[in-house]
N, C-alpha and C positions, 0 to 999 in steps of 0.2 A: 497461798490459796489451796485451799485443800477441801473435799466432797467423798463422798461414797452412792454407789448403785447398792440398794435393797433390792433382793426382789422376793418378791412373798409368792408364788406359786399356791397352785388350786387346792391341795392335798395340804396348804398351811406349811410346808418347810421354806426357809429362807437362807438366799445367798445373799454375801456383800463382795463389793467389787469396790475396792478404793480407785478414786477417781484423781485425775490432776488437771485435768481441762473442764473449763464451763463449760463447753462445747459438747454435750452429753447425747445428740440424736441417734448417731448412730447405733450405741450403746442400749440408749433404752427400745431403739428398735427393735434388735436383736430380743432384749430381754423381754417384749412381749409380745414376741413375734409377729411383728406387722406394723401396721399404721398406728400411729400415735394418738391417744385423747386424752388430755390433763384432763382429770376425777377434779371436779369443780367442789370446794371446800376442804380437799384434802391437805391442810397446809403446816401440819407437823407431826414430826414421826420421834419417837423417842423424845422428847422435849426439846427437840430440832424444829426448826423453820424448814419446811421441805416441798417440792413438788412430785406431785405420781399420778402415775399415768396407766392406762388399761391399752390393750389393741381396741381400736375405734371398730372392728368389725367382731368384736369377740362373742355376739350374741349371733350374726347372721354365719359365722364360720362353727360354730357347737361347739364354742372352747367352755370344761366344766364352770360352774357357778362356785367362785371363790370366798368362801362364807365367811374366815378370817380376815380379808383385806375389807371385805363391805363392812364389817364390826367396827374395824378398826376406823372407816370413815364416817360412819353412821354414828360412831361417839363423838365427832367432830361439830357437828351440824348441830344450830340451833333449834330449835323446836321448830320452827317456822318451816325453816328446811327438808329437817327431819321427816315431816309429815309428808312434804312433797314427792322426798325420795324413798320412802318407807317400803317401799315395793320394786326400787332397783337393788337391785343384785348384781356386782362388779362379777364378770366374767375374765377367764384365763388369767394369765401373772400379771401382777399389779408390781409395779416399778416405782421404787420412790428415789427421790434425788437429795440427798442431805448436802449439809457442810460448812463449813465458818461462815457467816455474814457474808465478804467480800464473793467468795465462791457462789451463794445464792444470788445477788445483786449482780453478777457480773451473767449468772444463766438465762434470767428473764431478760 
């Protein structure tokens, strides 16, 4: 069982942090500084199966508008969606959680 931490930051540069536990909270806390909010539809990264996640307070706290990670979800979204969210913009580091099949099944 094996995973990796992305983290795509405001400014568009990305870190990976290989992972060995599902157990990933603490981890993606840290990488975006604060409270956790799974990005609803964001559910593959590189042609991975993935979950990511933003700070839940990243618009009330002034963390910059990350224009890279909302592209990248905003290619995700069906039209239906798309339309819906066409006007959110993912704030501070967005956090994606990759990794073999059993590694994702064992995180949810």
């Amino acid at each position: 069982m094996q995973g990796e931490l992305t983290t795509i930051q405001a400014d568009g540069t990305k870190s990976r942090t290989p992972m060995t536990t599902p157990d990933h909270f603490l981890e993606v806390k840290a990488a975006v500084r604060g409270s956790i909010e799974l990005v609803s539809g964001f559910t593959s990264f590189e042609g991975k199966p993935c979950d990511a996640y933003v700070n839940d307070d990243g618009i009330a706290l002034g963390l910059p508008q990350n224009r890279v990670a909302s592209e990248l979800w905003w290619a995700q979204l069906d039209d239906h969606s798309r339309l819906g969210n066409a006007l959110d913009i993912l704030h501070g580091p967005l956090a994606i959680v990759t990794g073999d099949d059993e590694f994702i099944a064992a995180s949810r």
